[in-house]
N, C-alpha and C positions, 0 to 999 in steps of 0.2 A: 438251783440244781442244773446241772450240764443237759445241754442238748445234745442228742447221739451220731449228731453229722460236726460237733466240734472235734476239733482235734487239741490235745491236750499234750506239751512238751515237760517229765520230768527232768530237772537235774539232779544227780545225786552228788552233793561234794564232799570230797575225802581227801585224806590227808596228799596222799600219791606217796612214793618210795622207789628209790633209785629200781629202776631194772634192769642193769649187768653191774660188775664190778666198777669199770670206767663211768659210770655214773651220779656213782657215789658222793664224790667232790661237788660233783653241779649242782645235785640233789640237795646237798647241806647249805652250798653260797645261797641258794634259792629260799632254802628256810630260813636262815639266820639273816636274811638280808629282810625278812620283813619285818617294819615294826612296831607291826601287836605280837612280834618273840623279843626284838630287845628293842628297847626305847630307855632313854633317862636325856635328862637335857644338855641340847647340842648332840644330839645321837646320829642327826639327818647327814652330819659332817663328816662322822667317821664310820657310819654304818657299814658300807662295801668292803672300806679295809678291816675293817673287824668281820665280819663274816666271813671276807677270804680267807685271814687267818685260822677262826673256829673250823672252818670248814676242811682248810690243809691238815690242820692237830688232829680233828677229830677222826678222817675222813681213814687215814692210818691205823686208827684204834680199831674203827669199826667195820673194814674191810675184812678182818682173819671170821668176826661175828657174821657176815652177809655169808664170806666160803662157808659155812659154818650149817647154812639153815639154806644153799645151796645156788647161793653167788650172785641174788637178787632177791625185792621184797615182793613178797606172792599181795601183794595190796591190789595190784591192778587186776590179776587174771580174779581174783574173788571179788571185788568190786563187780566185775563186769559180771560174772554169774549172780549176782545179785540182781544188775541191769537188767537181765536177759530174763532172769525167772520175775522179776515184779513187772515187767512189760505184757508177759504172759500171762500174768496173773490178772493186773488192771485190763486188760484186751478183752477179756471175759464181758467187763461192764462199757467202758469208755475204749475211743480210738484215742492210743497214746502213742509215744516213744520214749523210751528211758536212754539219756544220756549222764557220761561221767565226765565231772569237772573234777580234775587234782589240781591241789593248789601248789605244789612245787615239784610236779611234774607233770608228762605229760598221760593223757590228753588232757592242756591246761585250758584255762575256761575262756580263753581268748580264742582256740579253736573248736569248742562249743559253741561259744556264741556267733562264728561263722557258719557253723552248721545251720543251728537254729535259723540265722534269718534268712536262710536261701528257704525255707520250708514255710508253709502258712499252719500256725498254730495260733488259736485263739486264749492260750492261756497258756501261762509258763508256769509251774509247783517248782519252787527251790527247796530241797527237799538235804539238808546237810546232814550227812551220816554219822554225826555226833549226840549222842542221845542225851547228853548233859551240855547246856549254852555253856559257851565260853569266849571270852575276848580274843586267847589266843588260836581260837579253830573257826566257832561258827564266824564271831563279827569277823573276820580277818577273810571267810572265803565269801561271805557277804558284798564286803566289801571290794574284792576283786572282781567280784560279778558286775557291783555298780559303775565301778573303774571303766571296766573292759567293756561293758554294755553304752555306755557314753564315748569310750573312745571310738566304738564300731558304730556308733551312730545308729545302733537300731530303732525297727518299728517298735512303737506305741505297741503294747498289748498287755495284757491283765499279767498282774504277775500274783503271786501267794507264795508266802514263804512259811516253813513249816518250822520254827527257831529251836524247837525242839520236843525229844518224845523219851522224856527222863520217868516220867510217869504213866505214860498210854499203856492200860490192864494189860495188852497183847505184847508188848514186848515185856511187862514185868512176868508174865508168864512162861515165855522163852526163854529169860535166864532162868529161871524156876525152875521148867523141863531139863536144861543143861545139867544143873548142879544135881536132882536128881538121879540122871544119868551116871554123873560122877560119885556118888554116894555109894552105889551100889557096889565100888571098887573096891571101899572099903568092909569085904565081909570078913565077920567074926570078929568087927573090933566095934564097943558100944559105939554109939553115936554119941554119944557124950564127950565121949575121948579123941572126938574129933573135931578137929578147928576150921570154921568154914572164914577162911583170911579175903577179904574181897580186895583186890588192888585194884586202881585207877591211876591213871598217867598224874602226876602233881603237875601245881601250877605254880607260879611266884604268888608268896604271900600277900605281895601289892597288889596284883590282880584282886585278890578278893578284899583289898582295903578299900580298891577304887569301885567297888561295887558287880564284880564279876559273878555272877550267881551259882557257880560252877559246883564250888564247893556243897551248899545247902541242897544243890538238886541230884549231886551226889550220894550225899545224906538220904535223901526222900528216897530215891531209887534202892538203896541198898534197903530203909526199914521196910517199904513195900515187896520187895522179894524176899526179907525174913518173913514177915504177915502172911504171905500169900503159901510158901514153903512148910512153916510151921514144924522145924525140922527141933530135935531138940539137942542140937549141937551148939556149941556157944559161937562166936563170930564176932568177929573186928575190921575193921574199915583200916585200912591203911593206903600209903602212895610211893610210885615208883616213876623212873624216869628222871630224876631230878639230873639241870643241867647246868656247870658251873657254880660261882662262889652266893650267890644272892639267898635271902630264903626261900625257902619252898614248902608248899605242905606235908606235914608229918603226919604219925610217923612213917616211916620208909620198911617198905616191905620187907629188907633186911634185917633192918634192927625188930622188926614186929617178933618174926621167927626167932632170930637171936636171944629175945624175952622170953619165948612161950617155951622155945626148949630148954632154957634157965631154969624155967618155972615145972618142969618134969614133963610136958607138956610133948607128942611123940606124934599124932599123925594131920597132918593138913593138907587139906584141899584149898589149893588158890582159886580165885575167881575173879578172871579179868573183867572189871564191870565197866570200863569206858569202854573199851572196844567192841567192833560187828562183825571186824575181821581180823585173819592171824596176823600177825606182821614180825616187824624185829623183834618187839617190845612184850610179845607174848612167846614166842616162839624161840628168842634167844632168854631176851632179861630174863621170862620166866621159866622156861622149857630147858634152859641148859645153866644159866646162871646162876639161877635160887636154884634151882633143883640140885645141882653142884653143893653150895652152897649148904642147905640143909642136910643133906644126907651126910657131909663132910662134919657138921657140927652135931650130929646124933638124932636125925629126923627117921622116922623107922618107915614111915609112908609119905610120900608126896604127891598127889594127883593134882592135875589143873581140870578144872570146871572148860568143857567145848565152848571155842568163842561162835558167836550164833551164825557167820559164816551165811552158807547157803538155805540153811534149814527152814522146810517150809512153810512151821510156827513163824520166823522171823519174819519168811517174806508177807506172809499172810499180813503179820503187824504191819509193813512198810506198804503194802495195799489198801490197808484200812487206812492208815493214814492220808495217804493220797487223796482217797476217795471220799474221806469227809469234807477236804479242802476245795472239791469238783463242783 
């Protein structure tokens, strides 16, 4: 157990996301340019010029989506209130500090880890804000920690990494509290007749051939928040985000809707289950694109389930976390 004159440093890592317009570009060359996102053999060769070009194509497309949800991704300013309330919150028990590492932007974790070692901290928590592992988020921000911690030459000190919290009771409770929050929108229509659709970002289907666990703890997280919810509306897993020609996991949020209002099927509630915070992917793909989308093809209700954000069920989870790892 921790001694109360230690001092204890969180990271928290997260995706990062352009913030202004003019960003956008760097933001993409910086994602596509790493590769746990694209790899196939000989990739080391042409990886930069493929990424500048993905990133010139894409950078176009999804400029009018940023004006859109208001000309930058709110990823950092909610990250950091997340920072600032689990600081406050672990300060209670232990002397901490909560820092944010973005991995393709900034604050990147090369200036983290300058922070860090001007300060004496007895023990570093790598604490990545993806509640389901994955090759293409946690190893990849992992990995840039161990990079950047070797290139900076830092001191020796305890490190615990926390790989992930796809099952910890407090955050399946959180999404829990969310969706029934969002329930309640639907009055006067049975709960039967409503489709609780949970989406998660997809990943390449190779990721999960080469052993990525993502998918199955996807799985787990979503039956334990049906368990714990006990709602008696029906519900299906599906994935969004897919990028480019390769496979990815199905089915796609699109096509799920597409079925169900086939199937006569009239009011759904989405539920972003990878994410902690809003971002493009919840806020455009699902807040203006599905939602577009379904109402356009005959959806009578569509509400999105709150992503868990600042709320402080979540941080509580992200405190308890911490502090078993202390």
């Amino acid at each position: 157990m921790h001694q109360r004159n230690e001092k204890i440093a969180v990271v928290l890592f997260q995706l990062g996301g352009p913030d202004s317009l003019d960003s956008i570009e760097p933001f993409l060359y910086n994602l596509f340019s790493d590769p746990d996102i694209i790899n196939f053999p000989g990739a080391f060769i042409a990886r930069k010029f493929i990424a500048r070009k993905i990133a010139k194509n894409r950078s176009k497309k999804v400029r009018e989506n940023y004006k859109a949800i208001g000309g930058k991704s709110p990823i950092f300013e909610l990250t950091r209130l997340q920072a600032v309330s689990l600081e406050r919150a672990l300060n209670q028990h232990i002397d901490s500090k909560v820092f944010i590492a973005m991995r393709y932007w900034h604050p990147t974790t090369e200036e983290v880890i300058q922070k860090i070692k001007h300060d004496t901290f007895s023990k570093i928590i790598l604490l990545p804000l993806y509640p389901q592992y994955s090759f293409a988020t946690t190893l990849s921000s992992l990995k840039e920690w161990r990079k950047q911690s070797s290139l900076n030459k830092c001191n020796p000190v305890q490190i615990e990494t926390i790989e992930s919290f796809y099952n910890h009771p407090k955050y399946i409770s959180a999404i829990v509290n969310r969706i029934n929050t969002a329930v309640n929108k639907f009055s006067g229509i049975d709960r039967a007749d409503i489709d609780l659709i949970f989406s998660a970002h997809s990943i390449p289907v190779s990721f999960v051939n080469k052993g990525d666990p993502y998918q199955k703890q996807i799985e787990k997280t979503v039956s334990l928040v049906i368990d714990e919810g006990n709602w008696s509306s029906p519900h299906q897993l599906c994935y969004q985000s897919k990028v480019g020609p390769i496979k990815w996991l199905g089915p796609s949020l699109k096509d799920t809707i597409t079925q169900k209002i086939a199937a006569g099927r009239k009011h759904f509630l989405i539920i972003p289950i990878s994410f902690v915070t809003d971002h493009i992917e919840t806020l455009h793909e699902i807040g203006i694109e599905m939602r577009h989308f379904a109402k356009e093809s005959g959806a009578e209700k569509f509400e999105i389930s709150p992503v868990l954000n600042n709320g402080d069920d979540f941080i509580d989870a992200l405190s308890t976390l911490v502090l078993e790892h202390t």
